[in-house]
C-alpha positions as CSV (number, residue, x, y, z in Angstrom):
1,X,0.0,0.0,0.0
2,X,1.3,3.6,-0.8
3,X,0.0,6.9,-0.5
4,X,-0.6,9.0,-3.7
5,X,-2.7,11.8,-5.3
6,X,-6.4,11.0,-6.9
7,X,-6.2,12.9,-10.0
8,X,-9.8,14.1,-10.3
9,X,-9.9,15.5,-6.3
10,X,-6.4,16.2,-6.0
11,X,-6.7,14.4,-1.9
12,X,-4.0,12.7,-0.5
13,X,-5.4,8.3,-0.4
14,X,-3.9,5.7,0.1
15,X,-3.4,3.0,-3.5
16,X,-3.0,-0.7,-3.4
17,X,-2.2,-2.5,-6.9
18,X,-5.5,-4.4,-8.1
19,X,-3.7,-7.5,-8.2
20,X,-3.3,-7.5,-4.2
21,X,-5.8,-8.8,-1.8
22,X,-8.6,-6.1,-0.5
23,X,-10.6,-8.3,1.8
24,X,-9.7,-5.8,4.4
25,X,-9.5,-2.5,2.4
26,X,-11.8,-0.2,3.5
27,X,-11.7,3.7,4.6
28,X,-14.1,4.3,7.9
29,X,-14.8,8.0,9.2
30,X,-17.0,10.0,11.1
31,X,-18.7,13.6,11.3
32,X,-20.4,15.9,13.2
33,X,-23.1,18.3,11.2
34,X,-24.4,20.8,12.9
35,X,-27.6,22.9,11.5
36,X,-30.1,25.6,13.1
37,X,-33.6,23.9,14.0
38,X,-36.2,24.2,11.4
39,X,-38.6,24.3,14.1
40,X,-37.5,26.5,17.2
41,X,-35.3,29.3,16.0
42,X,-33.6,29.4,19.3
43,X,-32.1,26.0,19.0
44,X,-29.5,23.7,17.4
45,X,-29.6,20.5,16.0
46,X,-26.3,18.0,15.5
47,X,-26.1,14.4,14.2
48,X,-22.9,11.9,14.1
49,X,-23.0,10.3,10.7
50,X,-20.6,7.5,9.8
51,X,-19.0,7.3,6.1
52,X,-17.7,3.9,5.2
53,X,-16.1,2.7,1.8
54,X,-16.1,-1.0,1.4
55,X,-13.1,-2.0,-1.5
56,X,-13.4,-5.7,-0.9
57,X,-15.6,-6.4,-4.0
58,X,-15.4,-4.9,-7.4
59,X,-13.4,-1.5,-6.9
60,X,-14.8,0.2,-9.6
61,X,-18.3,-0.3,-8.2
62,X,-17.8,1.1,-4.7
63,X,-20.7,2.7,-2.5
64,X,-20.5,5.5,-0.2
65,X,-22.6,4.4,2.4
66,X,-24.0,7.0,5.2
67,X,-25.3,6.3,8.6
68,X,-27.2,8.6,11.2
69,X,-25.9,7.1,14.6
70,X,-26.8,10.0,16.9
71,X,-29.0,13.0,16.7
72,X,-29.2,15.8,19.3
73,X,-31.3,18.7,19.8
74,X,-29.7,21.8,21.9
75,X,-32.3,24.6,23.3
76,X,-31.9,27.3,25.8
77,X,-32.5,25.0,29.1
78,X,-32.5,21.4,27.9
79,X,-30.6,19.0,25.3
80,X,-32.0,15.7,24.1
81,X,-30.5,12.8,22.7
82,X,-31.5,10.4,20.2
83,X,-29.7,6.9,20.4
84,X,-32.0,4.4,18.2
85,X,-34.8,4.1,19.8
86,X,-33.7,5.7,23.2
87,X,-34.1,9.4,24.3
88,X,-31.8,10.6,26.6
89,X,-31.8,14.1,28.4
90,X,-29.9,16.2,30.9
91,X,-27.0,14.3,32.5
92,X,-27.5,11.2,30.5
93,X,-26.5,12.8,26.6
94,X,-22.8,11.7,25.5
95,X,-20.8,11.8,23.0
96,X,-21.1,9.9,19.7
97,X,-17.7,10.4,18.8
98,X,-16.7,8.8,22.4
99,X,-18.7,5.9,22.9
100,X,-19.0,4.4,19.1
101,X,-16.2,6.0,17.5
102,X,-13.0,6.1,19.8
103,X,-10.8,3.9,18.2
104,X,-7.9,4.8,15.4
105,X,-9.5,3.0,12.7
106,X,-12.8,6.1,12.6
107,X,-11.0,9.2,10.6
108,X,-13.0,11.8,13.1
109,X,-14.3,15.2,11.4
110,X,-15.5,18.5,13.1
111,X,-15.9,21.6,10.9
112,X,-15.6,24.8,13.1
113,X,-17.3,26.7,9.9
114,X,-20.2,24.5,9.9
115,X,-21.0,25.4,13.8
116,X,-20.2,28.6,13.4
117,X,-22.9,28.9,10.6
118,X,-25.2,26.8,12.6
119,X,-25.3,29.1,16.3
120,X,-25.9,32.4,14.5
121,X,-28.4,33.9,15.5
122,X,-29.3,32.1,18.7
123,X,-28.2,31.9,22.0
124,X,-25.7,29.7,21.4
125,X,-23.5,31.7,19.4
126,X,-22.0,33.6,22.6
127,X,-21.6,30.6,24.6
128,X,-17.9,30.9,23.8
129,X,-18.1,27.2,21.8
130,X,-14.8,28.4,20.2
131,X,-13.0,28.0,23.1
132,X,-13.3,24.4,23.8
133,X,-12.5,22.8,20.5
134,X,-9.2,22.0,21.3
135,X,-8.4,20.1,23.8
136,X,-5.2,19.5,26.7
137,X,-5.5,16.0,24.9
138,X,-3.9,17.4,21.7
139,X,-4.7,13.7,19.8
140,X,-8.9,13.7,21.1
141,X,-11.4,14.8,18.6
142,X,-14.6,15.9,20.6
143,X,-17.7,16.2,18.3
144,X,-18.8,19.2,20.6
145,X,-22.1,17.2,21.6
146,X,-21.2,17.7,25.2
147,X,-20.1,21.0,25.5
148,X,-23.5,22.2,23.8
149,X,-24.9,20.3,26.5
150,X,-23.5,22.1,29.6
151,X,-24.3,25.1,27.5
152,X,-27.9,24.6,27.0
153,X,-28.1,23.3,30.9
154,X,-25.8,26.3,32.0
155,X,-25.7,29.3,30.7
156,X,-22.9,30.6,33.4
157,X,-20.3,28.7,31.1
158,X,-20.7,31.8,28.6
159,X,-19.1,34.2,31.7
160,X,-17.1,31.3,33.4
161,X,-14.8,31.6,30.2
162,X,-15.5,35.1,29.8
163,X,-14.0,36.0,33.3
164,X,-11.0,33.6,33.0
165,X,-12.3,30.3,35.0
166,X,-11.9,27.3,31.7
167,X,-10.6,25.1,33.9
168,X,-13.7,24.9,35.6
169,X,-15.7,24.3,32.5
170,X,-12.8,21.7,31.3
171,X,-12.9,19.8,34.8
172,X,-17.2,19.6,34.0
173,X,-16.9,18.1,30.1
174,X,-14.1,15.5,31.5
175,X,-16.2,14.3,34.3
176,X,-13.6,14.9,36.8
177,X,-14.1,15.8,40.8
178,X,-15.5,19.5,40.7
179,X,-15.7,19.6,44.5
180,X,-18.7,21.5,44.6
181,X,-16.5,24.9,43.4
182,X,-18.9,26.2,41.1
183,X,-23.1,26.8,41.4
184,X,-24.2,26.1,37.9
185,X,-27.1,27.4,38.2
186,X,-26.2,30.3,40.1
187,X,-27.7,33.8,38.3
188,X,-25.3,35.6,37.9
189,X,-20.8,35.1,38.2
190,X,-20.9,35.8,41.6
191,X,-23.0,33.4,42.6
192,X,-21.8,31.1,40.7
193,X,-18.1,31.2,41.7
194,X,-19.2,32.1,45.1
195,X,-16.8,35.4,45.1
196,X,-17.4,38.3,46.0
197,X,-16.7,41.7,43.1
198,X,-13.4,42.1,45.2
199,X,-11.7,38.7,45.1
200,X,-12.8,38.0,41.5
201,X,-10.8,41.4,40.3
202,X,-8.0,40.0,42.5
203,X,-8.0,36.4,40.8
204,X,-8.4,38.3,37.2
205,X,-6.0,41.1,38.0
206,X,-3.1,38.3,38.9
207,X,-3.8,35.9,35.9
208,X,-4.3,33.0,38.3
209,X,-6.3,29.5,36.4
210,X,-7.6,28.1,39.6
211,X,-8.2,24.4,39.6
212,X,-12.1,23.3,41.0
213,X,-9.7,22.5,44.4
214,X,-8.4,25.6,44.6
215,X,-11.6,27.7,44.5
216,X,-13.5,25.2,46.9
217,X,-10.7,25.0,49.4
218,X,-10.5,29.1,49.5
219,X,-14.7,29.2,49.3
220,X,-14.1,27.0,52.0
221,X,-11.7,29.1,54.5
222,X,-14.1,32.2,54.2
223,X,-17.1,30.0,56.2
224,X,-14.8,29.2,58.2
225,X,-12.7,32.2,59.0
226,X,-9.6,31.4,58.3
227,X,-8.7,34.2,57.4
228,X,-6.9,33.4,54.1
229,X,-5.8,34.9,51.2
230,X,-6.8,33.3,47.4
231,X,-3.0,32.7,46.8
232,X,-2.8,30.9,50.6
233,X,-5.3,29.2,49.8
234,X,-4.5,27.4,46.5
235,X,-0.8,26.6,48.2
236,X,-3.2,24.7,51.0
237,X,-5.4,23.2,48.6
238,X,-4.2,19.7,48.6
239,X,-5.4,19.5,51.9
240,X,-8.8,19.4,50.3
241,X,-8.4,15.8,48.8
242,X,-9.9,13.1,51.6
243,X,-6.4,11.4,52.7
244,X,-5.2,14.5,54.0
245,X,-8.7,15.8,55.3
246,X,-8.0,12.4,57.1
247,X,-4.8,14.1,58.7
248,X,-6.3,17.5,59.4
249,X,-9.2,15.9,61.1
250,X,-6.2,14.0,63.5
251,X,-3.8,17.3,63.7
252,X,-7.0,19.1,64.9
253,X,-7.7,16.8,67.6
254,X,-4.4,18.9,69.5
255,X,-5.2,22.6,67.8
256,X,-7.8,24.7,66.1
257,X,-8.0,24.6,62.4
258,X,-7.0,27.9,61.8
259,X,-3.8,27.7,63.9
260,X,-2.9,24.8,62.2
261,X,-3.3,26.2,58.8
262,X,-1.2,29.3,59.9
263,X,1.8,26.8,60.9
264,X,1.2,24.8,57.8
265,X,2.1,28.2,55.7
266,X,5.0,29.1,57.8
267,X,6.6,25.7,56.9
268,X,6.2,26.1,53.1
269,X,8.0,29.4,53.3
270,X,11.1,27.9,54.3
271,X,12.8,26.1,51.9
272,X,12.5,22.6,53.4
273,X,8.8,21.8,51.6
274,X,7.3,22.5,48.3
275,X,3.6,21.2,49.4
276,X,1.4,21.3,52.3
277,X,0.8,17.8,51.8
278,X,4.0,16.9,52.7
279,X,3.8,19.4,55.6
280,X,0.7,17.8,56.8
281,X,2.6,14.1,56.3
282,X,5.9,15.1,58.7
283,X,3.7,16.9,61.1
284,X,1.6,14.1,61.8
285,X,4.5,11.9,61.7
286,X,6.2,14.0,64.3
287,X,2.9,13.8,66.3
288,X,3.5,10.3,66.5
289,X,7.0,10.5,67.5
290,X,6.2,12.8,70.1
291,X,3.5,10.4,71.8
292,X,6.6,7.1,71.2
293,X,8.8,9.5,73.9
294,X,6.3,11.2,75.9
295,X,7.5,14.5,74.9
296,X,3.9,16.7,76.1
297,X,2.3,18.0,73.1
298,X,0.5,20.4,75.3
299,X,3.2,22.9,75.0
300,X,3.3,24.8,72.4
301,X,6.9,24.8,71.2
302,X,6.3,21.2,71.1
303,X,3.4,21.1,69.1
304,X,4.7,23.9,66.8
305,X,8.3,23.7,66.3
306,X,9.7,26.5,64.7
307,X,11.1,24.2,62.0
308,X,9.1,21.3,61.6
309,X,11.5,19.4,58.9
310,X,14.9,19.8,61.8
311,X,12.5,18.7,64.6
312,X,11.5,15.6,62.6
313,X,14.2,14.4,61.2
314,X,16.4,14.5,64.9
315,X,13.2,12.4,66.3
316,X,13.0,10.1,63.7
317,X,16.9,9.6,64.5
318,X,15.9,8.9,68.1
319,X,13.3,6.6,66.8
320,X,16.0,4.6,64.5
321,X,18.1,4.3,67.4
322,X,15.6,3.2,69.7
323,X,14.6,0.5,67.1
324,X,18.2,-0.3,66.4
325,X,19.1,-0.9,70.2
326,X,16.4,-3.5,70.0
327,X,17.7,-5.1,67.5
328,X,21.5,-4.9,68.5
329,X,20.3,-6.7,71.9
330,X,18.6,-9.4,70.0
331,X,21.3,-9.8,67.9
332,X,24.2,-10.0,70.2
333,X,22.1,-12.8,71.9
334,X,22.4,-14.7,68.5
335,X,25.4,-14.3,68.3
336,X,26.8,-16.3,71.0
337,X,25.3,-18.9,69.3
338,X,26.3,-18.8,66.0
339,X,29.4,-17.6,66.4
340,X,30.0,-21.5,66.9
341,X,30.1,-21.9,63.4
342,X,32.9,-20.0,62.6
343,X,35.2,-21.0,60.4
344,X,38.3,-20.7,58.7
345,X,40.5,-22.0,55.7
346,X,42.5,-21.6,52.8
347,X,43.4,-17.6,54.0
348,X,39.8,-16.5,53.9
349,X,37.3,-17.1,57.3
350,X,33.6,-16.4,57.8
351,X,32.0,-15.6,61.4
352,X,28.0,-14.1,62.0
353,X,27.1,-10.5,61.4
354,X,27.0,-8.7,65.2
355,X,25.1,-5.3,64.9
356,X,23.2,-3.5,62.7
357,X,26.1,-1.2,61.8
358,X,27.9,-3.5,60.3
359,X,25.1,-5.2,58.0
360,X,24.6,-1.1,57.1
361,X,28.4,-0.8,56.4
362,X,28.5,-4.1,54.6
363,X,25.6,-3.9,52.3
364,X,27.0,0.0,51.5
365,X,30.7,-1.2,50.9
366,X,29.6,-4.1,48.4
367,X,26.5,-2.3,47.3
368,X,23.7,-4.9,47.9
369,X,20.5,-5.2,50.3
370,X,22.1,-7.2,53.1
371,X,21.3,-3.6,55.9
372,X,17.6,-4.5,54.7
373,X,18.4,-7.9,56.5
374,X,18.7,-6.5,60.1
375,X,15.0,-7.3,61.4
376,X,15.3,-11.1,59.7
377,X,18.7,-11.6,60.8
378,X,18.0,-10.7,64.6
379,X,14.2,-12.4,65.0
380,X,16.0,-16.0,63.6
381,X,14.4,-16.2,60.2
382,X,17.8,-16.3,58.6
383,X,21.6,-15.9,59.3
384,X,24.0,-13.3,57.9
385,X,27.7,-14.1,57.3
386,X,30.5,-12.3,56.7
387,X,33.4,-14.2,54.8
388,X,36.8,-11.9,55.0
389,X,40.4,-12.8,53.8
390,X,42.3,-13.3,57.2
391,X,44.9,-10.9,56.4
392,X,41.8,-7.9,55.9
393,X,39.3,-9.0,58.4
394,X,37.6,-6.2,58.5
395,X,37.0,-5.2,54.5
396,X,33.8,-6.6,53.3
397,X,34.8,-9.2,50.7
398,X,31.2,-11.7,50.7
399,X,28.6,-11.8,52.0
400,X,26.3,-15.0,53.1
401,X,22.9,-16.0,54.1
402,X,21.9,-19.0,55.5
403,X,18.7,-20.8,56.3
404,X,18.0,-23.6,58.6
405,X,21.5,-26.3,56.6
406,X,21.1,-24.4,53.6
407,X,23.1,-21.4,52.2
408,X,20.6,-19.4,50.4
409,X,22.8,-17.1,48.7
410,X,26.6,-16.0,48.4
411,X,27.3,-12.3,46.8
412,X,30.2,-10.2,46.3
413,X,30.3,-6.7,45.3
414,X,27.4,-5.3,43.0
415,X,26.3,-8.8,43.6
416,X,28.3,-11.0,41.7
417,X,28.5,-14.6,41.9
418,X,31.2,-16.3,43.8
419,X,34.7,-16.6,42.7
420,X,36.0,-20.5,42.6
421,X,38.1,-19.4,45.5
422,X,34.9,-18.4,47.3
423,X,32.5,-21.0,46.2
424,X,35.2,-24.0,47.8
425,X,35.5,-22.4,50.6
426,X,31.6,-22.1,50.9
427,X,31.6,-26.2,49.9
428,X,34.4,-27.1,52.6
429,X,32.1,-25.0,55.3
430,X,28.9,-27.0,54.4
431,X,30.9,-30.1,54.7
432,X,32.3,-29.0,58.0
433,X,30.0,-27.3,59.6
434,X,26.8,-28.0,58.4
435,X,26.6,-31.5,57.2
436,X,28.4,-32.7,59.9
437,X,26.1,-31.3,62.2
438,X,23.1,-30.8,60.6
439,X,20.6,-31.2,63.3
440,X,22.3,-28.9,65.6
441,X,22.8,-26.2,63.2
442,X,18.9,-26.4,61.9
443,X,18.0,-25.5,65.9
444,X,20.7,-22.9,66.4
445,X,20.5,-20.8,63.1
């Protein structure tokens, strides 16, 4: 198949030589038309009509057939859909284009002439149409059917894009999570973004595209008092999602709302966080911490460090060292016992891993996992070895893990496999000291 010119049309198609097979050659698309109803001079009509050209048979006989899927009908304050025999209204019309027509195979056709022809006149020529036919999806097609929808349902959406708020009207066609930001039926752009003449000359005046989130979570703060600006608020907007509502609802168990939304925005101007999420995250975290050492979270400087990211970080030190003294007890009381299968030959020995430290220095030095091994390692559900060359018996050279009799795995540095130095010296220990006392060393290890 090759592309090439058709010399009556002059359009670009695509030629196969009439010898070749065409079982499978056909060309498939799909348009929108839109036209002004004959009946109510105030409305729109649109229908989704599929073009298909069947080559399989006799190519110099082929048919153009046409096929009205979909037909719509757009008014001032309702849209209907026809679907077959179906009739759907409101919240329940859809796009032909999406549900019939999504995949590659439909070439997809919307003529911005043909609507433009097609509102004049009515109300639906300053619904701003022209600004939603292209979408953040630069490769989606959208037939419009949906957008003339919300615009028949809605007629704020003319002076939501007007004053600057897309994103709200975007956020509605996708389907996604408006939050409650915008009332759609509101009368007039106040009401519907829920602003007052003030803050909407402030949002307009710096340029801002606030997100559905945004708007709600600053909405939000004024019925509550929180005494925030429209920029605090969209920094303080992730807060709005229901994890982290989760967290505030915890974090206000010890302090009022507002307080703690104040702190929050005196730890994002240091250079330490980039989100109040991860604010919210460390605080709680360091909440936690707090209640593990009984410091009283009833004083203030302990509630509210002045910088939240230092005081964490020192107490989740304490807390590593806390856990790691655990561990170092259990494991030293390991050790006594399998430091009975030590063992040396040939100029290299082997002996059992005795604190945390050194499974941390080991795994660094030879750059494997063995300082994930700690927790296993101390509770019995496996045995770390070192294996060292007698003359360097502190350089990390292997490492060894054994289970019950059997060694589970030997690695060197960056994990390779063992040398034939290493791998007879791993034989003559099994011979030694495992198979010669198998039982014992299935109890001990």
């Amino acid at each position: 198949m090759a592309l090439a010119t058709c010399p009556h049309c002059k359009s670009k198609c695509k030629v196969r030589s009439s010898g070749m097979g065409r079982k499978k050659v056909h060309d498939e698309a799909v348009l929108v038309w839109y036209e002004k109803s004959k009946v109510n001079p105030q409305a729109i009509t649109a229908r989704i009509i599929s073009v298909v050209r069947d080559y399989s048979g006799d190519y110099r006989e082929v048919q153009t057939q046409y096929n009205i899927n979909y037909m719509y009908l757009f008014e001032p304050g309702r849209s209907i859909m026809f679907s077959g025999y179906s009739k759907l209204e409101g919240k329940n019309v859809y796009s032909g284009f999406d549900i019939s027509f999504s995949t590659k195979f439909w070439s997809k056709h919307v003529s911005k002439d043909n609507i433009k022809r097609a509102v004049k006149g009515t109300p639906f020529q300053y619904c701003t149409w022209e600004s939603y036919t292209k979408h953040p999806n630069y490769y989606y097609i959208s037939d419009m059917t949906e957008f003339f929808d919300l615009a028949s349902r809605y007629p704020c959406i003319e002076y939501l894009t007007k004053t600057g708020f897309e994103n709200m009207v975007f956020a509605k066609l996708m389907r996604d999570q408006t939050y409650g930001a915008i009332h759609w039926n509101g009368k007039n752009i106040f009401e519907v973004l829920r602003l007052n003449k003030s803050e909407l000359n402030e949002i307009r005046k710096s340029k801002m595209k606030l997100k559905p989130i945004e708007l709600r979570y600053y909405q939000k703060s004024k019925k509550k008092n929180l005494e925030l600006s429209i920029q605090e608020a969209v920094m303080l907007s992730e807060l709005e999602t229901p994890i982290f509502k989760e967290y505030m609802d915890d974090i206000q168990k010890l302090t009022s709302e507002k307080r703690a939304v104040k702190y929050i925005l005196k730890q994002l101007r240091t250079d330490q966080y980039k989100h109040s999420y991860n604010v919210v995250v460390d605080w709680k975290d360091y909440m936690s911490q707090c209640k593990e050492f009984r410091i009283d979270l009833s004083e203030e400087r302990n509630l509210f460090p002045n910088n939240l990211h230092s005081a964490h970080t020192k107490l989740t030190a304490r807390m590593k060292m806390k856990k790691d003294k655990a561990i170092n007890k259990k494991i030293m009381d390991r050790t006594a016992v399998l430091k009975a299968y030590c063992f040396e030959k040939n100029g290299l020995l082997l002996r059992p891993a005795e604190s945390t430290a050194e499974l941390f220095i080991e795994g660094r030095s030879l750059q494997h996992c063995v300082g994930q091994y700690a927790d296993q390692h101390a509770s019995g559900r496996t045995a770390i070895f070192f294996i060292r060359r007698c003359e360097e018996p502190d350089k990390p050279f292997y490492t060894l893990e054994l289970r019950g009799n059997h060694v589970v795995q030997c690695q060197g540095y960056k994990r390779v496999a063992m040398t034939a130095e290493v791998e007879s010296f791993v034989n003559l220990f099994r011979q030694e000291k495992l198979m010669s006392n198998k039982k014992k060393m299935e109890v001990a290890v």
